[in-house]
C-alpha positions as CSV (number, residue, x, y, z in Angstrom):
1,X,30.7,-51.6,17.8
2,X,30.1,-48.8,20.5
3,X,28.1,-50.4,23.2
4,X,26.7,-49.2,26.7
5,X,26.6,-52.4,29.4
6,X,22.9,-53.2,30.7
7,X,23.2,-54.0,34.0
8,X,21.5,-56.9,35.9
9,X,20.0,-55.7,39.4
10,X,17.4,-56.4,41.6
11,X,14.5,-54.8,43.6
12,X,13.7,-51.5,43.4
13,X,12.0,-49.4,40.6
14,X,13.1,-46.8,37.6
15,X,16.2,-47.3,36.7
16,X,17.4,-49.1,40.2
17,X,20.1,-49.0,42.4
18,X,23.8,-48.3,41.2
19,X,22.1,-46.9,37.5
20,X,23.7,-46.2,34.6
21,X,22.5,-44.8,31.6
22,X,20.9,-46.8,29.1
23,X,21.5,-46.0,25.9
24,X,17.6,-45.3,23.7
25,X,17.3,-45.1,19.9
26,X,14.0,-42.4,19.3
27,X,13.2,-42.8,15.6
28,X,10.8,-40.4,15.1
29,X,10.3,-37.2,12.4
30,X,8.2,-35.0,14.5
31,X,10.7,-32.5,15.5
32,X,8.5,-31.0,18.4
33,X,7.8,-34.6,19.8
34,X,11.5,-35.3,19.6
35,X,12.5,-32.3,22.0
36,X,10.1,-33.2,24.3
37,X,11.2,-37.2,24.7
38,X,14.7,-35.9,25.0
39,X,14.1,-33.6,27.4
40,X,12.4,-35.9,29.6
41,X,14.3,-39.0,28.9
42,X,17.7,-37.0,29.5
43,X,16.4,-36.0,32.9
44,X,15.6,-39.5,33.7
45,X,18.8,-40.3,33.2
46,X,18.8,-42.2,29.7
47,X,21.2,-41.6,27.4
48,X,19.3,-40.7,23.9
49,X,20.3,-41.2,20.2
50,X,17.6,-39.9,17.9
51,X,16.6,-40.8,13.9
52,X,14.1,-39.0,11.7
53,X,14.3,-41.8,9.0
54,X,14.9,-45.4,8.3
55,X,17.9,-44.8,6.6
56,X,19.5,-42.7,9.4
57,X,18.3,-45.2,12.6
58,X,20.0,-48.2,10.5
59,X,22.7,-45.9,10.5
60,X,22.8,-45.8,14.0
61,X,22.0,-49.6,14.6
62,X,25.0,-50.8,12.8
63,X,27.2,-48.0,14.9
64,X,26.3,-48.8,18.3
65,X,24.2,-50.8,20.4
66,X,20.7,-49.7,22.1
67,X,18.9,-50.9,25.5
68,X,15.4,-49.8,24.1
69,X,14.2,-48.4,20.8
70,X,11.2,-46.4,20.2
71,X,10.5,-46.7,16.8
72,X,7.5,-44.0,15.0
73,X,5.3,-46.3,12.5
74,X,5.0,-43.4,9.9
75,X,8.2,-42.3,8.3
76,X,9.2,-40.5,5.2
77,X,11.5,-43.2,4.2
78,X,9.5,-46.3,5.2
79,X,8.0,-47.9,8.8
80,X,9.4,-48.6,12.1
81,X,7.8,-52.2,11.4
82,X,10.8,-52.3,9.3
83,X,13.6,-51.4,11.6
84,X,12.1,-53.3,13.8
85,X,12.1,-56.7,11.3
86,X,15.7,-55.8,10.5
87,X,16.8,-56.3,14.4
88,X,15.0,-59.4,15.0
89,X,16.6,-61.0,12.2
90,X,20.1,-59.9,13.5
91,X,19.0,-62.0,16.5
92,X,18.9,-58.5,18.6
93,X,16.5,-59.1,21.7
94,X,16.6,-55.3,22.7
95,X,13.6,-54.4,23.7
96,X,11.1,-52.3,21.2
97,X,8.0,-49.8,21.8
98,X,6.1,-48.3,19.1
99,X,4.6,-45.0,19.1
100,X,1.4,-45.0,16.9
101,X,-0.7,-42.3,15.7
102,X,-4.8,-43.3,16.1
103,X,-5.4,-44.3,13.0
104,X,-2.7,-46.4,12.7
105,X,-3.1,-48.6,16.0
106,X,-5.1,-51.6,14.4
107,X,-2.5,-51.7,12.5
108,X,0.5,-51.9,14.9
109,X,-0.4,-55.9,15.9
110,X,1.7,-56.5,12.7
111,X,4.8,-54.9,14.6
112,X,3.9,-57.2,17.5
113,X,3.7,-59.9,15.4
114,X,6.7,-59.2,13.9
115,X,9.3,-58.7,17.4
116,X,7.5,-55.6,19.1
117,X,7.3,-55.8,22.3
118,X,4.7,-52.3,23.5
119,X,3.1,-49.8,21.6
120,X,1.5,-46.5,22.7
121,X,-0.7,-44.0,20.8
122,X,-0.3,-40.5,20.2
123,X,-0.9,-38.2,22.3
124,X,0.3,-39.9,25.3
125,X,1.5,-38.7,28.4
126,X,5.2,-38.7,28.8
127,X,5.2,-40.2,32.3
128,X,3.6,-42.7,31.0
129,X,6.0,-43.8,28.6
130,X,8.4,-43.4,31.1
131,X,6.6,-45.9,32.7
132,X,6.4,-48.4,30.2
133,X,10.5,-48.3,29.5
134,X,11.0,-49.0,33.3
135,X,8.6,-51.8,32.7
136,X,10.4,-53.8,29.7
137,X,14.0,-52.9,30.9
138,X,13.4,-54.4,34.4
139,X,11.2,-57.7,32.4
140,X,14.7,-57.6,30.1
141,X,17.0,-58.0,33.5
142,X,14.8,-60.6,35.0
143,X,15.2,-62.9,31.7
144,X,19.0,-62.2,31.9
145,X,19.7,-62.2,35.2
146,X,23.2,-62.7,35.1
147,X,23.6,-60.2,32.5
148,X,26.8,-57.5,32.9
149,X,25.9,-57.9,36.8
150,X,29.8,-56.5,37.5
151,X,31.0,-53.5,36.3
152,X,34.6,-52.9,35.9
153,X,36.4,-49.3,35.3
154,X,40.0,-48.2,36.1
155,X,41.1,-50.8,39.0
156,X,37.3,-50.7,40.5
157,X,35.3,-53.6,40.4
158,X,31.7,-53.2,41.5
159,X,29.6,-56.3,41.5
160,X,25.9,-55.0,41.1
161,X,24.1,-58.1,42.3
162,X,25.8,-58.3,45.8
163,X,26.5,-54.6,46.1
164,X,30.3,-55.3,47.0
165,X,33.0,-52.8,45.7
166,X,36.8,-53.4,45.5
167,X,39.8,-51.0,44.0
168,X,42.6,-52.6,43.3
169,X,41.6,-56.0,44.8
170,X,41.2,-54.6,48.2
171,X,37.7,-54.6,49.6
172,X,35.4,-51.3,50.0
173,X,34.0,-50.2,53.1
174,X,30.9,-48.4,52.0
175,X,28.1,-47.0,52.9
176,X,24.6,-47.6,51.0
177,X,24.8,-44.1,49.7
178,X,28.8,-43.9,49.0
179,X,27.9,-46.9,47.2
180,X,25.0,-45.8,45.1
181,X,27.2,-42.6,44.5
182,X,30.0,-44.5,43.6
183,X,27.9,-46.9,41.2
184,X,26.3,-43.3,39.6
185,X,30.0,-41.9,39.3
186,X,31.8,-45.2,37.8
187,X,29.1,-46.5,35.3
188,X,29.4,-42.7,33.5
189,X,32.7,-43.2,33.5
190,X,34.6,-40.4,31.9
191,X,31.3,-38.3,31.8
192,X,30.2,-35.3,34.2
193,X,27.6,-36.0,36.8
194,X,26.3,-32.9,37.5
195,X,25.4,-32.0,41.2
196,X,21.7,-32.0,40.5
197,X,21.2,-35.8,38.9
198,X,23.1,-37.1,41.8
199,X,21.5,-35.2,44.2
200,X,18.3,-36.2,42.3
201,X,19.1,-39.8,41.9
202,X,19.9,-40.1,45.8
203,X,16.6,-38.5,46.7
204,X,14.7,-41.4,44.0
205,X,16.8,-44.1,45.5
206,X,15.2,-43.3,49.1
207,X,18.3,-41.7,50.8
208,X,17.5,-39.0,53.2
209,X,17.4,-35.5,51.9
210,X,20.8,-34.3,50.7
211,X,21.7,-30.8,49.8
212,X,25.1,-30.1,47.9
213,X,26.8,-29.2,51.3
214,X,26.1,-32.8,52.3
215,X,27.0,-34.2,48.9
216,X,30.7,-32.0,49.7
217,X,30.8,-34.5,52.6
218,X,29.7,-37.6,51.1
219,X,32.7,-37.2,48.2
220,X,35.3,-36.2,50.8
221,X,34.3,-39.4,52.2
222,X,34.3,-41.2,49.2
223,X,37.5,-40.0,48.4
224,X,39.0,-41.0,51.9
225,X,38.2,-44.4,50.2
226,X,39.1,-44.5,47.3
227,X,42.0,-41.8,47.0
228,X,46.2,-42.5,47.8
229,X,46.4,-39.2,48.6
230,X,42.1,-37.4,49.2
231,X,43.4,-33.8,49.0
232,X,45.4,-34.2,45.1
233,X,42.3,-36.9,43.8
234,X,43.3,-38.8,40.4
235,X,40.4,-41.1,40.4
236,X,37.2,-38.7,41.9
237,X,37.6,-35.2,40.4
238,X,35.3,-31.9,40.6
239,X,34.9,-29.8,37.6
240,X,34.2,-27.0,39.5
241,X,31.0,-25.1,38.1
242,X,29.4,-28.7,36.9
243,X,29.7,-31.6,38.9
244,X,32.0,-34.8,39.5
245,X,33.6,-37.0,37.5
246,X,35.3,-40.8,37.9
247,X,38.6,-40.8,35.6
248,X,39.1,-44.0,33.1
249,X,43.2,-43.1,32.9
């Protein structure tokens, strides 16, 4: 089974320092609503996976794992109550938010009862539900504390509760924001980090303003670091016209 590590970190808010993407299951059949949580999830940094029935989120659940799903009540095929039921008696803790039209929110103590964890009413505001995921993933950390707190890729070794770094058993000399941009790079492993998300997540983890001419001079310096040879990089690569990307080979 395909799975994305949640990471177990302290202090801070949103997604916290050294993010990665968490992996979120939207099962819902409202096209137009679906666009719009992707949008906004995507640019918060969460990595979607989206269902318009029962039949095609079990699908998904039995594929991969999920740090969060938000599960619609009303389907074609059936209920989220039911996709929710099916989890909890796999033993899956992940945590679960409803989204409820008005008419149906009376009804949505029976998905509480039955492993929910939130609910929220249509039409709601997006921040807000951005909000409320912060809100159960960090309550999920705290109960696992020791949960995936180290994250290992290609030789590096980060461990996320002490904020220490070493590549190929030899210590890291970092900086708090060649850290945090190494975290950012490692944990998408593989993936293109475009110029923009770092630069954004920088700015929302308090660093002082960066423009991409200073993000130039933080990767040279990263590289310096982390690189045999900085000027022919194997490990820290730019895909010129998109972003940065940390190699798994």
């Amino acid at each position: 089974m395909e799975s994305l590590r949640t990471i177990a970190l302290t202090g801070g808010s949103g997604q916290e320092n050294g993010e990665m993407e968490y992996r979120i299951l939207i099962l819902e059949d409202d096209e137009s609503l679906v666009d719009g949580l992707v949008w906004v999830l995507n640019r918060e940094g969460y990595d979607t996976k989206t269902a318009g029935t029962v039949e095609e989120a079990n699908a998904l659940l039995e594929k991969m794992e999920f740090d969060l799903l938000l599960l619609d009540v009303s389907l074609p095929d059936g209920s989220g109550f039911e996709v929710c039921g099916q989890v909890r008696k796999r033993g899956a803790d992940v945590p679960i938010i409803f989204l409820t039209a008005a008419d149906e929110e009376v009804n949505v103590i029976r998905g509480l009862d039955g492993g929910g964890d939130d609910y929220i009413t249509k039409p709601f505001r997006l921040g807000e539900l951005c909000s409320r995921i912060r809100a159960l993933l960090r309550r999920t950390r705290m109960a696992q504390p020791g949960r995936d707190s180290v994250l290992e890729c290609a030789g590096l070794s980060i461990d996320l509760l002490s904020c220490r770094a070493t590549l190929d058993g030899t210590a890291l000399e970092l900086t708090g924001v060649e850290y945090r941009l190494l975290c950012l790079l490692a944990q998408n492993a593989g993936r293109i980090v475009t110029r923009e998300r770092i630069l954004r997540k920088l700015w929302d983890e308090g660093s002082p303003y960066v423009d991409e001419n200073t993000l130039a001079v933080y990767i040279r310096r990263l590289r310096e670091k982390v690189e045999k040879d900085p000027s022919c990089p194997k490990r820290l690569i730019t895909l010129r016209g998109f972003g940065y990307q940390w190699k798994t080979d």
